[in-house]
C-alpha positions as CSV (number, residue, x, y, z in Angstrom):
1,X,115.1,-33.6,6.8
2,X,117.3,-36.4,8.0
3,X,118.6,-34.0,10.8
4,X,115.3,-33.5,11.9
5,X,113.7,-37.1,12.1
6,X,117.6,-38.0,14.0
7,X,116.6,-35.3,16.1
8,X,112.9,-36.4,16.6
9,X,114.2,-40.1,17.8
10,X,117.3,-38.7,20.0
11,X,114.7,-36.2,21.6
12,X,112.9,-38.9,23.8
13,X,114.1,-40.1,27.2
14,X,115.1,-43.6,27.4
15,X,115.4,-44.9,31.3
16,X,115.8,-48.6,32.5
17,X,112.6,-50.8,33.5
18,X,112.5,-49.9,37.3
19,X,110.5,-53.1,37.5
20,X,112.1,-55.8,35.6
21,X,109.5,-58.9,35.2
22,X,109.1,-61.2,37.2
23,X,110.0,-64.7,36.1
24,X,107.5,-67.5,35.9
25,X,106.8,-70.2,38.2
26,X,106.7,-72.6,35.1
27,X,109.3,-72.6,33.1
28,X,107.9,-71.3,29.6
29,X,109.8,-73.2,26.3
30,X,110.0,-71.1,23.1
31,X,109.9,-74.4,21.5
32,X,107.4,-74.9,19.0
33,X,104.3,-77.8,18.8
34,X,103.4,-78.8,15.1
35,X,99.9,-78.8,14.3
36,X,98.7,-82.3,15.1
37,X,96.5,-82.8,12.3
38,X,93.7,-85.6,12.2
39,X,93.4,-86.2,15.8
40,X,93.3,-90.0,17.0
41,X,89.4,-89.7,17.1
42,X,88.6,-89.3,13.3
43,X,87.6,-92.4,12.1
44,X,90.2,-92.1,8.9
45,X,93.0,-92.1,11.8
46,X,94.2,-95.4,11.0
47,X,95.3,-93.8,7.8
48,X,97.8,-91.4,8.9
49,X,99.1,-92.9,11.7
50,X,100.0,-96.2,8.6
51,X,101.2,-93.4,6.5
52,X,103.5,-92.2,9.3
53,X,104.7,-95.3,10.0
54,X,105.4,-96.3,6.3
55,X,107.7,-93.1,6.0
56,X,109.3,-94.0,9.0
57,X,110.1,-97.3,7.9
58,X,112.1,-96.2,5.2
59,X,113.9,-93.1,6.7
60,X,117.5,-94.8,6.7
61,X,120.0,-92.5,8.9
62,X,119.4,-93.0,12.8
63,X,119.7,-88.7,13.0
64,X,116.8,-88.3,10.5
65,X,115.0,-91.6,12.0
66,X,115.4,-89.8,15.9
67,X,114.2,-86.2,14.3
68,X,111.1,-87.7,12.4
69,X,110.0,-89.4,15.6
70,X,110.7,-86.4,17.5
71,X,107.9,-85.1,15.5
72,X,106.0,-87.7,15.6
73,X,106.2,-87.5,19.1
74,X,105.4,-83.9,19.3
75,X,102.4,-84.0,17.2
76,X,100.7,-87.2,19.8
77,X,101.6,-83.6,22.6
78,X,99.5,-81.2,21.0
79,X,96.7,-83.4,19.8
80,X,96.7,-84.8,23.7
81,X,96.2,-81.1,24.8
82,X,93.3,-80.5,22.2
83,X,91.6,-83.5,23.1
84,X,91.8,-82.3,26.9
85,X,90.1,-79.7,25.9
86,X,87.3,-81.4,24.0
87,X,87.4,-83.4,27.2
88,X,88.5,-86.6,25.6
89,X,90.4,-87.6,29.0
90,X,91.4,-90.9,28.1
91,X,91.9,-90.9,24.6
92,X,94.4,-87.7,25.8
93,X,96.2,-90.0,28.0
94,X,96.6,-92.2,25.3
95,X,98.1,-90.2,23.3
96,X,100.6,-88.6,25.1
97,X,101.9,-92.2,26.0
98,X,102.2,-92.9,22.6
99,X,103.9,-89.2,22.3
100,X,106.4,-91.0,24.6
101,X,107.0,-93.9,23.0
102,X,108.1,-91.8,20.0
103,X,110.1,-89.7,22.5
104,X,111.7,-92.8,23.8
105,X,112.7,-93.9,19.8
106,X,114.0,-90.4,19.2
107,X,116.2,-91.3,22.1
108,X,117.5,-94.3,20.8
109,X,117.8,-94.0,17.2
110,X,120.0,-91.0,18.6
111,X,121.7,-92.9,20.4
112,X,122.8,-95.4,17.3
113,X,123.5,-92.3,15.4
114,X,126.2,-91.0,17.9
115,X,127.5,-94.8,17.6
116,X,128.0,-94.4,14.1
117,X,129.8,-91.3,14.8
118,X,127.4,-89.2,13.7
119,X,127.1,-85.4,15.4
120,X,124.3,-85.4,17.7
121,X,124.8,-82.0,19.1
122,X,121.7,-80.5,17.6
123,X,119.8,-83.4,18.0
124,X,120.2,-84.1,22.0
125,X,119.8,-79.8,22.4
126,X,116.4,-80.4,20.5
127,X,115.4,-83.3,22.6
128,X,116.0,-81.5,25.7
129,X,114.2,-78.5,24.4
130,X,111.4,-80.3,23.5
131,X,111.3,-82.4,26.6
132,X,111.1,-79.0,28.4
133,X,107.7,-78.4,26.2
134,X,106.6,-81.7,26.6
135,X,106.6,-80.7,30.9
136,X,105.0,-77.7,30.2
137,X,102.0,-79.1,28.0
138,X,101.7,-81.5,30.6
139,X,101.9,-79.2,33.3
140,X,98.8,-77.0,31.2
141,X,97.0,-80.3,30.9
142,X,97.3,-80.8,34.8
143,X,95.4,-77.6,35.4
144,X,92.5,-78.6,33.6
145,X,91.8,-82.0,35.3
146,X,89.8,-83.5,37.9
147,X,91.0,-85.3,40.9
148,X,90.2,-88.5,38.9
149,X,91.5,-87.5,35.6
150,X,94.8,-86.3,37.1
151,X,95.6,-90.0,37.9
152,X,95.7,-91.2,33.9
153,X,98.5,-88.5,33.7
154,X,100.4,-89.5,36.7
155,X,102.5,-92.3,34.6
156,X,102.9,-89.8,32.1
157,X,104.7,-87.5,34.5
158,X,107.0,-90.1,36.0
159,X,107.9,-91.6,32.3
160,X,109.1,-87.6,31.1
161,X,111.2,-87.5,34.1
162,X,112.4,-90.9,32.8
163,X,113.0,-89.5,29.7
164,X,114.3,-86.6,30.6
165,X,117.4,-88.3,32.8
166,X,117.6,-90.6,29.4
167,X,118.6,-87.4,27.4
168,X,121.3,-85.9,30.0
169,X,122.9,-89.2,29.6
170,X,122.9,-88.2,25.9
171,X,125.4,-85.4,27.2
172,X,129.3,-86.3,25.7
């Protein structure tokens, strides 16, 4: 019987991909947006966003400070892409500054870890991935606006090449 199924599975050609795909124009990240949650339109908003930073507040080691606003961070990214597409343009744009700001806190509080001589090998490799996603939501975002709308993002675009330069530096 086992003969037979071995048999079954050997029987079957197996040939290369004559056409291998072709890779994207946009460089797709495998990295992974939470779920924002409430977005910044619910009128209980204030809520979370004092809850968030209350357990921020208290979150002692610059490694775990820099990975909780990382998250912070990428939560403002996705709920800026839903609201795009409930075409909330402005309160989108506002969000994904404030997605930045986090970023930009991720970046420092790893920095303070490294000068405590913490490891922040993971950390900066997480950054970078998920500055990569960051590009890419905004890219997505890009395609779905107007002319006029395009111009709220435009200081988001030049701050994540900011912050993108910002994390290569993090690169000992």
């Amino acid at each position: 019987m086992l003969c037979a199924c071995l048999l079954t599975i050997s029987a079957f050609p197996v040939h290369a991909d004559d056409n291998p795909p072709l890779p994207s124009p946009t460089p797709t990240s495998t990295y992974q947006l939470p779920y924002p949650g409430m977005l910044p339109d619910n009128p209980l908003y204030f809520l979370k966003s004092f809850r968030d930073n209350m357990i921020g507040f208290f979150i002692g080691k610059p490694i775990d400070k820099a990975d909780f606003m990382l998250l912070q961070s990428d939560k403002q990214v996705s709920a800026s892409s839903m609201l795009v597409s409930q075409t909330k343009i402005d309160l989108a744009a506002s969000a994904f500054s404030q997605a930045q700001d986090y970023f930009d806190e991720a970046i420092e509080q790893t920095v303070n870890a490294h000068k405590q001589g913490m490891n922040i090998t993971e950390m900066t490799k997480k950054l970078a991935e998920a500055n990569q996603k960051h590009f890419q939501v905004l890219d997505e975002i890009d395609q779905q606006l107007s002319e006029a709308d395009k111009k709220k993002f435009q200081k988001a675009q030049n701050k994540e090449t900011d912050l993108a330069k910002k994390i290569k530096g993090l690169k000992i």
